[in-house]
N, C-alpha and C positions, 0 to 999 in steps of 0.2 A: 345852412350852417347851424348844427346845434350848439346849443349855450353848456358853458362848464360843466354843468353836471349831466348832461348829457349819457347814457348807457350803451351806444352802440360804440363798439369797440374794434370790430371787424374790420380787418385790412383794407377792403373797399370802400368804409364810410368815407372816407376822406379823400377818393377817387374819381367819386361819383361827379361830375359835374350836371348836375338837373338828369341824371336818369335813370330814376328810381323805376318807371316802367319799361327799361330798355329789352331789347329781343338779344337773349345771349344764348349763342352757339351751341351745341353739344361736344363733349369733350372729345370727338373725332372731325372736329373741324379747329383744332388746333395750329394744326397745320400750312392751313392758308393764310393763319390771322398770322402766321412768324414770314411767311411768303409775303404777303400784301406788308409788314414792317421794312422788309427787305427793299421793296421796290419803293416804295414810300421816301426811304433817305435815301437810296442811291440817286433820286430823281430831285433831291433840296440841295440844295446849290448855295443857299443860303445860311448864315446861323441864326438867324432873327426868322424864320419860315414860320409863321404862326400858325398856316394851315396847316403844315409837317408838324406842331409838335402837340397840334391840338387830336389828330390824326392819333399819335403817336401813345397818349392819352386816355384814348378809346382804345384802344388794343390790348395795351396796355389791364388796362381795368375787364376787358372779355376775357384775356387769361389769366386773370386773377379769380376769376368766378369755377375756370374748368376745372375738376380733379385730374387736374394730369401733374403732380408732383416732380415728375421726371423730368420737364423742363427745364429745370437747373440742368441740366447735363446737355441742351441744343443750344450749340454753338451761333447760331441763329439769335437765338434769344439774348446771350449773351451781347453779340456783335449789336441788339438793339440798344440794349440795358445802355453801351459804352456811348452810344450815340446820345441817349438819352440825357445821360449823364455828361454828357458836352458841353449841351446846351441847356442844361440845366444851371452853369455855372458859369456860364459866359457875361454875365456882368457881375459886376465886382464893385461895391462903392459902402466903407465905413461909414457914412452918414447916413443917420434916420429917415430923414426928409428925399434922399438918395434911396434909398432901399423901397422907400414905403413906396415909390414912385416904377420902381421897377420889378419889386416883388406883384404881380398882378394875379387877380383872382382865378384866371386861367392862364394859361402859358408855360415861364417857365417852374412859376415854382410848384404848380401842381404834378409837373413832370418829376420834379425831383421827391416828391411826395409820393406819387404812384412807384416811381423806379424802387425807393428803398422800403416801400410797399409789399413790394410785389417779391423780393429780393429775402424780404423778413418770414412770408406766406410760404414761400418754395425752401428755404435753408428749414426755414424751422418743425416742417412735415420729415425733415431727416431725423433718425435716432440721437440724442443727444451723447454725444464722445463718438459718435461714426467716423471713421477711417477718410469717409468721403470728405470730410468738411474741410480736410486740409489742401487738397489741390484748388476745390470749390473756393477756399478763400483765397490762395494765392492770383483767380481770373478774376476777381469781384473788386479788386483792390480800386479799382478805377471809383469805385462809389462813396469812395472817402473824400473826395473833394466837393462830396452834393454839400456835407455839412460843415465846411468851413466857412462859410458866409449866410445871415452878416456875423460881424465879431457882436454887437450889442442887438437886444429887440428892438425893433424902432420905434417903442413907444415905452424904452425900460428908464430912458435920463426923463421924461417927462413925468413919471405915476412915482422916482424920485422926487422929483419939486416940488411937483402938485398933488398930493397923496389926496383919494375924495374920502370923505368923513366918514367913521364908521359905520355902519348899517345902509351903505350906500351899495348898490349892485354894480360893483368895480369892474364885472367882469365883464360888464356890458360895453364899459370903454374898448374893448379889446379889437380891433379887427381881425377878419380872416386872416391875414397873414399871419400875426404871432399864433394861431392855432395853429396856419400850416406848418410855420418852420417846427411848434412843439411837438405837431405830429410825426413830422419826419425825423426830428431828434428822439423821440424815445424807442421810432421802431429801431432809429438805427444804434441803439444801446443795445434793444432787444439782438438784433442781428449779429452784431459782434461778440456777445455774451455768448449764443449759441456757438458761432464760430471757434470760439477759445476753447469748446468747455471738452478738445478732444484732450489736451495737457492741457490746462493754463499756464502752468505756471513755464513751463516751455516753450510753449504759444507768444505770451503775450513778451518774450527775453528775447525770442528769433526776429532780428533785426531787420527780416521780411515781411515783417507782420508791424511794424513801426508805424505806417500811415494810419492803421485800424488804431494803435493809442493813442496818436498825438489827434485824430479827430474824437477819438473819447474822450480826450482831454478836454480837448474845446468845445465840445456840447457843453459840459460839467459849466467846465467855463461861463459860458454865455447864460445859464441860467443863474449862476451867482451874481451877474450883473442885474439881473434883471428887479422889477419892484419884490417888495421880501412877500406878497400874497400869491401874485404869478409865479415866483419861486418855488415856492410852496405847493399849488398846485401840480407844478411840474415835476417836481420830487415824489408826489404822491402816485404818479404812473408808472415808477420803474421800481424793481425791487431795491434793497439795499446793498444786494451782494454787487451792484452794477456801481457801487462804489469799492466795499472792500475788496472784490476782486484783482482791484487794480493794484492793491500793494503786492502782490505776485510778484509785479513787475520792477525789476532793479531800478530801472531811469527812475520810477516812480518813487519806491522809497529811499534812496539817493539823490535826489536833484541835483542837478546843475547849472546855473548861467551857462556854460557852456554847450550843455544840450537841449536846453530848454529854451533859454534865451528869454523875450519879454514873457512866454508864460511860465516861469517860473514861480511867480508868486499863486497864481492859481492849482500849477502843479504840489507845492507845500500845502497850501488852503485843503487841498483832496486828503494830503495823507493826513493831516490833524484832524477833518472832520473823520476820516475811513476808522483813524484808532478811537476817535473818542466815539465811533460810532460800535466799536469790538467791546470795549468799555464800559458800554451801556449797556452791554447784554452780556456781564459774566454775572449779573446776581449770581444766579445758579451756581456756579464754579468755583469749587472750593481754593481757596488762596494759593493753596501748594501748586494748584492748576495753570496758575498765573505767572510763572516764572518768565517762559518764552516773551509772554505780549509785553511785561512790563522792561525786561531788556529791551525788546525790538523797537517800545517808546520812548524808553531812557536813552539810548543810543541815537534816534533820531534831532529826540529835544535838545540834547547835548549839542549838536553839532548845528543848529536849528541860527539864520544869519540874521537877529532880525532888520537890521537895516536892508538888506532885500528882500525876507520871506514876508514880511509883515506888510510893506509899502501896499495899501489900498486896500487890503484887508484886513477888519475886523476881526481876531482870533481868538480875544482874549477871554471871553463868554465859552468859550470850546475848549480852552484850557480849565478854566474852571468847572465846567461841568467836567472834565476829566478829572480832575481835583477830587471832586466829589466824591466820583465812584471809586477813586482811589482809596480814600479816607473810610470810605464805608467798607469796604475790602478789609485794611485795618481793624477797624471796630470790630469786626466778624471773627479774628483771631482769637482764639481760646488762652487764656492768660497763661497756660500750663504746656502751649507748643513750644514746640525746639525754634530757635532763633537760625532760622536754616537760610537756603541762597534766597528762595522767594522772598521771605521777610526780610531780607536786606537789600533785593532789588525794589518793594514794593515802598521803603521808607526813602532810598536813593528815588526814585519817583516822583516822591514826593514834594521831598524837595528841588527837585527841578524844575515841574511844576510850578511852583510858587515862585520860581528864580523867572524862569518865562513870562509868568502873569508878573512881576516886577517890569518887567523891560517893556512888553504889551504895551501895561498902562502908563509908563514915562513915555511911551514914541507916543502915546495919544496929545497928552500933556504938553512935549516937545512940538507940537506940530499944530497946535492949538484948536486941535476937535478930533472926532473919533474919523478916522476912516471914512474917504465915502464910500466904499464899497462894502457895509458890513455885511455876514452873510447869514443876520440872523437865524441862530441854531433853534431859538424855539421853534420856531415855525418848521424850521429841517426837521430835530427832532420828531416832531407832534406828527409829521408825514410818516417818517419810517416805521413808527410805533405801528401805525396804523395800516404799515404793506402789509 
């Protein structure tokens, strides 16, 4: 297991289990490795089969190595991946102490790590907006339940409580599992991003395509719980657009209790940080240019509930740096422009803005401390700069 900063980035690193000098196939022996998967589960009888998924594992990872891209399309393959991801999910337990005990260093969760692996290696050898990724994604859906467990890291309420002092190697605390579950979370950001990118904004609306958001959601999720330097890290492996992307999506920048249900606060937590993350990057953009984004956040913040959106999250640092760029936007106005709809959307803004950070810091106040769950923006910030 390599430590954080680690360079091998390859679909396989995190597949390997001990066999860095293994004998792998030529890519015309593909064929038996999806045969021998075949006969392998039809013959596990079991869902705890740890020879079947250790089996399953190795195979796995040999045709991860072949150049045969065309795999996505053997149905075979497919019918493995479904198995794969079975039993990749077949225990289910909220608690840390629960997870850490079942998450094991081979078994199931390295299965779920190869599966969207392997899944990320074949989709993404396709042209990006290929015709193909749309049937492709409607058989694959089954791999959206590898990432909905666990809901917290299991050591993200602990590096809360007991943060180690600075200049301390933090990462060392970490075991293999939070690597794997971050591994398998960002390939499967990666995987979905490709999948979207034939329409997105089509893509991600067609209510066939609902389990691929609502498990984007909850990757996002579960690393905003996590301690604010793991976080941190874990932001620093995905692009940014694997956030703004998402406001494509209606559910998304509408919420609902009613569609969202308990992650509704983290579904809100996304669009504040997606806009103040658009925000952050209009230096460049001339004011006039600004009309669109500053309605789309006025209209948002307007309607923004915070007795639900705000409960457990920390916002009001991501308002403020929205503030900022706002103000600075402002400042940049030539004394002698016309007073036209942008500069009246960007001043409406503004003081919105500042109406939100009022309510923010009173639920802080009313409730007598910040949030636990803040989602520290520096640290976000400092990452995205740096994709």
């Amino acid at each position: 297991m390599s430590e954080i900063g680690g360079s091998d980035t390859s679909w396989h690193h995190w597949s390997q289990p001990d066999t860095q000098k293994e004998w792998l196939p030529s890519d015309s022996h593909a064929q038996w490795v999806l045969d021998f998967l075949a006969l392998l589960h039809r013959y596990s009888t079991r869902p705890d089969d740890k020879p079947a998924q250790r089996g399953t594992v190795y195979a796995l990872h040999i045709l991860g190595h072949l150049n045969r891209t065309d795999l996505i399309d053997d149905d075979r393959l497919v019918t493995a991946l479904i198995w794969a991801t079975a039993r990749s999910t077949q225990t289910r337990c909220d608690e840390g102490s629960c997870v850490a005990e079942s998450l094991k260093v081979t078994g199931v969760p390295l299965l779920g790590v190869v599966t969207v692996a392997l899944l990320e290696y074949l989709v993404g050898a396709l042209p990006e907006g290929s015709p193909r990724l749309v049937p492709i994604a409607r058989k694959l859906q089954h791999v959206c339940s590898v990432v909905l467990s666990p809901k917290e890291l299991p050591l993200g309420g602990f590096f809360r409580e007991h943060r180690p002092r600075d200049g301390i190697a933090w990462w060392r605390a970490i075991k293999p599992i939070e690597y794997r579950i971050l591994e398998r979370d960002s390939r499967f950001l990666s995987l979905v991003y490709h999948l979207s990118s034939v329409d997105r904004e089509n893509w991600l609306n067609d209510m066939q395509n609902d389990a691929y958001v609502r498990s984007w959601v909850c990757v996002i999720g579960r690393w905003w719980m996590a301690w604010d330097k793991f976080r941190s890290h874990a932001l620093s492996r995905v692009s940014g657009s694997h956030i703004t992307s998402l406001l494509a999506c209606h559910r998304i920048r509408r919420p609902t209790r009613e569609i969202w249900g308990p992650e509704l606060q983290w579904v809100v937590a996304l669009r504040v940080i997606a806009i103040d993350l658009l925000w952050s990057n209009t230096w460049q953009d001339s004011f006039q240019n600004l009309g669109p984004l500053a309605a789309d956040t006025l209209d948002f913040l307007s309607e923004l509930d915070p007795q639900q959106a705000l409960l457990g999250v920390d916002l009001e640092e991501y308002l403020r740096k929205m503030q900022g760029c706002v103000k600075e936007v402002l400042c940049s106005v030539p004394r002698d422009a016309p007073y036209d709809t942008s500069s009246s959307l960007l001043f409406a803004l503004k003081a919105e803005l500042q109406k939100q950070i009022d309510i923010a810091a009173k639920f802080k106040v009313d409730h007598g401390s910040e949030p636990s769950q803040s989602l520290s923006p520096i640290h976000t910030f400092q990452c995205f700069a740096a994709a």
